[in-house]
N, C-alpha and C positions, 0 to 999 in steps of 0.2 A: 660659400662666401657670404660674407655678414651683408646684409641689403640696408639702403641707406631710406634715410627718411622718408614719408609717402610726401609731402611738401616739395620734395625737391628730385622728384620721381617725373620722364617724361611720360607724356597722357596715351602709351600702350599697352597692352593686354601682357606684352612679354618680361615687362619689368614692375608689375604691380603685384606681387604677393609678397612683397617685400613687407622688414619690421619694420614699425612707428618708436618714436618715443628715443631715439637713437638717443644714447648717454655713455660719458667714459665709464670703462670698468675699471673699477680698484679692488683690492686683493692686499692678503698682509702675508708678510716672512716671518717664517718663524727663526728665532735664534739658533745657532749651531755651529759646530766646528768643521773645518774645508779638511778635507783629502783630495789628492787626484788617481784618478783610476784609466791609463786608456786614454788621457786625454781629455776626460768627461771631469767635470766638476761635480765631486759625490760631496752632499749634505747629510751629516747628524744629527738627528733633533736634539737641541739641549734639554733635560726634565728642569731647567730653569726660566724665569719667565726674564728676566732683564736681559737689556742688551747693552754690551760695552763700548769704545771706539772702535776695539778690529772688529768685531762685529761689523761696524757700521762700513769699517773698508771693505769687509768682505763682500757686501751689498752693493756697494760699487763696482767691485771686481767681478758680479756674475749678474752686473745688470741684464735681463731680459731681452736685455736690445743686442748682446753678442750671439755669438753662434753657438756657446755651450751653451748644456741644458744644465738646470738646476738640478738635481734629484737629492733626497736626502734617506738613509737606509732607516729601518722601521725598528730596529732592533731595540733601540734607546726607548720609546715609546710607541705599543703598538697603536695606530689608529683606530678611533672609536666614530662608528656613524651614530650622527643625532639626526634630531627632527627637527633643525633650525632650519636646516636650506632644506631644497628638492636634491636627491643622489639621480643621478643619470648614468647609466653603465650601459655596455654597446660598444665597440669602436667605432660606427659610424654618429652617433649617438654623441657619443662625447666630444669626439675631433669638432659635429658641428656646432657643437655647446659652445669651446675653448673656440672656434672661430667668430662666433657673435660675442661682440665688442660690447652689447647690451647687457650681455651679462657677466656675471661676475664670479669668479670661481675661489674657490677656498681652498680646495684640497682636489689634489687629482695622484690616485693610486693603481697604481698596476704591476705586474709578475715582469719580469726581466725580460721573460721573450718577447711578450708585447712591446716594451720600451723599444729593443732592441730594430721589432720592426716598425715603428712610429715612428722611430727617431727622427728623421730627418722632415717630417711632417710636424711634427711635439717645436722643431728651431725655425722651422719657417713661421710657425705662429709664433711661437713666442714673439719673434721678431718684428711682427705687424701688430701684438699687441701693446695697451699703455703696462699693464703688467702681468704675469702669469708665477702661478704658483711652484711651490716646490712639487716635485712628482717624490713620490714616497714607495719606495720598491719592496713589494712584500711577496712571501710564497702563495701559490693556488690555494692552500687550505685555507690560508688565516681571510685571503680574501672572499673566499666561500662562507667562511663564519660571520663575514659583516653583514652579509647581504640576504634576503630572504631566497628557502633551500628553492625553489620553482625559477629563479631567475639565471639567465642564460647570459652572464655576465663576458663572454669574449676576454676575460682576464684583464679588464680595466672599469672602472668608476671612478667618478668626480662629482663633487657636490657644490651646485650652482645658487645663485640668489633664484630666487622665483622670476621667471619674467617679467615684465610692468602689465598691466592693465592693460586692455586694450576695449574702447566702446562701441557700441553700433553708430555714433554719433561721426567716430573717427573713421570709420569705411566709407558712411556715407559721406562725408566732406573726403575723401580720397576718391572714389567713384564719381565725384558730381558732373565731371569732364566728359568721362570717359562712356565710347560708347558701347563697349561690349566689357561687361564682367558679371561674374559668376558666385557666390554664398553661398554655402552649405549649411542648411540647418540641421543637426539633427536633435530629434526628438525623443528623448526619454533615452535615450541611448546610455549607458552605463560603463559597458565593458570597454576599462584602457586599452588593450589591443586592438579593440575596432575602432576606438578615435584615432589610435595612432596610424591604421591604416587608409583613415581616409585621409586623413592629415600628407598620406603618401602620395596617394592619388590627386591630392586638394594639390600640392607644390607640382606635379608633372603637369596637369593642366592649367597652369596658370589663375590659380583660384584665390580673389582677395582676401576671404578670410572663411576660417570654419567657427559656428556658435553652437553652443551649448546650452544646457540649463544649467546654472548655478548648483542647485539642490542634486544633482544628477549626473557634477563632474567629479573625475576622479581626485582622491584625495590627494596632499603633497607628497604621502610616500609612496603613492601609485603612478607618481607622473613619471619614474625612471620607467614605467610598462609601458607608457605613450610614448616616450620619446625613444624606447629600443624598437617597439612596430613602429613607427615615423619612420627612422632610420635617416634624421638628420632633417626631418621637414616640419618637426616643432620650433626649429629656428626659424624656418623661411615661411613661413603662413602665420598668421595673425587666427589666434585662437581665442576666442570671444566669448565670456559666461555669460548668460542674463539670465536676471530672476523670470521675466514670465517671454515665450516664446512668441506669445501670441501678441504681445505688445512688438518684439521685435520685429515680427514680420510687418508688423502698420506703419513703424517706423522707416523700413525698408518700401516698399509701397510708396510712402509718402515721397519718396527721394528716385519716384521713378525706375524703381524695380519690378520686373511681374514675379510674381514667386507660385512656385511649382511643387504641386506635390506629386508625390509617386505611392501608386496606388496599384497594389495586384488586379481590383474589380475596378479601376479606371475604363473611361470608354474610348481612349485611341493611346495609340503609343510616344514614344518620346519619338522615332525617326519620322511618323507622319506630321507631328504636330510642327516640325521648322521653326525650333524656338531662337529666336536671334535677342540680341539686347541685351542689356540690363538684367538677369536672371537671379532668384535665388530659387535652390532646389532642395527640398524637404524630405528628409527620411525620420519615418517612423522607426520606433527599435525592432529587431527582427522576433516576430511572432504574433507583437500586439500591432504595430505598426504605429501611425501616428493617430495621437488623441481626437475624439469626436471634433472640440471647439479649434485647434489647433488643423488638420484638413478643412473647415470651414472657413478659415482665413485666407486660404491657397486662390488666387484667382484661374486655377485648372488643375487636374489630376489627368496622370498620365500615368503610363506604365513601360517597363522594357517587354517586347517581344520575347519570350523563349520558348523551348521545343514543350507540348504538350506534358510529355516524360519527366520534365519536374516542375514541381510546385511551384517553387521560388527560389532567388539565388539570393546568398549573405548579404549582409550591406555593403559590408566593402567592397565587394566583386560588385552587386549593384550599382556603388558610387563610382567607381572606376570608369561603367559602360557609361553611364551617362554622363561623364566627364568630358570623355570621350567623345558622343555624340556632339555636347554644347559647343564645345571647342570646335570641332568641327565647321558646324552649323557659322559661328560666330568667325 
């Protein structure tokens, strides 16, 4: 479910990882000729760019706000992915894309089957949305040909605006109330599957926002890899770039945060140390950990407990425990 602005958010832990910036979405139709099939309202793409008056009635007749879905067959023009928007593929991925009203969808494509099992989730948004696009029905191949061979597409994709911005300025005036919330830093971190998984971890414990480095986040064509490890929680947590880390943690700091880093040669653990409050919790990337000046900004290092018999555990399983613990704690 799409989360409503942090301004108008009450002052608990359980409704604060909501999005900012909340904005209508709009979206364009493409022109085309109506068949009915089943009951279902099938779309043609025209290979023409005008539109004429039935056009215009047909746009009336399958407003968004009915119970049919729009679809339109691919045959007339196959779709072509660019690099204007972000593509996001996943079904849980996309459903949470097309549910946040923040954003803005262009194109949403999927195989039959899939439709046929959406369906009824594909008309309830539609219906709560200001608009949603046409769905364009193509075979498994041609939609394996759009999309890069490594990706694990669940036989749907849609390609969204970018999200808005989001600052350390805007958590901290969201946080100022509140007395227990949680940050995630992480640090040199790279790999989109582990943002996306903590991004998973960040939404079940109710985490205000996760940051990044600028230089160090993934690119727009890698963000459909965060948002299919997410698995629906790049909607609901506020993902944050900044250019230098260490400035953000001062700024966090300054707004009555303690901020925590986690360290294998730390000298107590996260469950003795009873961290309550105001938290942000810092991870290094997995091998180098976090940079010399960047731990020197941490007012404590700590570490997770585990059995002697391994070294260290991933970040995200990392992120997860100690989610876990603060939640807890808090």
């Amino acid at each position: 479910m799409v989360k409503a602005p942090m301004n108008k958010r009450r002052k608990t832990n359980k409704k604060s990882a909501q999005k900012l910036n909340k904005k209508a979405a709009r979206t364009h139709f493409t022109n085309r000729d109506e068949t009915q099939t089943d009951g279902q309202s099938v779309k043609h793409a025209s290979p023409h760019g005008h539109t004429d008056a039935n056009d215009q009635q047909n746009r009336s007749a399958t407003d968004p706000k009915n119970t049919q879905q729009t679809i339109k067959d691919s045959n007339p023009q196959s779709p072509q992915i660019t690099n204007k928007y972000s593509w996001i593929y996943g079904r849980h991925a996309v459903l949470a894309g097309l549910r946040n009203d923040v954003r803005t969808c262009h194109r949403l494509i999927m195989v039959s089957s899939i439709y046929k099992s959406l369906k009824n989730d594909l008309i309830d948004i539609s219906n709560n949305r200001p608009a949603f696009p046409d769905i364009e029905i193509v075979d498994r191949e041609e939609l394996d040909s759009l999309l890069p061979s490594s990706v694990v597409h669940q036989g749907i994709c849609a390609e969204f605006d970018p999200l808005p911005a989001i600052f350390v300025e805007d958590i901290c005036r969201h946080c100022a109330e509140l007395d227990h919330a949680v940050v995630v830093v992480l640090d040199q971190v790279t790999d989109p599957r582990n943002i996306g998984a903590v991004l998973r971890s960040a939404s079940a414990f109710n985490v205000q926002a996760v940051i990044i480095q600028e230089r160090h986040a993934p690119a727009p064509d890698h963000m459909g890899a965060v948002a299919k490890a997410a698995s629906g929680a790049l909607e609901t947590v506020n993902l944050v770039r900044v250019t230098n880390i260490q400035r953000a943690l001062k700024k966090l700091q300054q707004n009555d945060f303690w901020c925590v880093g986690f360290s294998g040669d730390a000298p107590e653990t996260l469950a003795a140390a009873s961290i309550t409050g105001k938290t942000v919790v810092v991870f290094g990337s997995e091998g180098e950990g976090m940079r010399r000046l960047v731990e020197q900004s941490c007012d404590r290092l700590v570490k997770i407990s585990i059995s002697s018999e391994m070294e260290s555990l991933n970040l995200s399983n990392a992120c997860a425990i100690a989610l876990y613990e603060l939640n807890k704690n808090g």
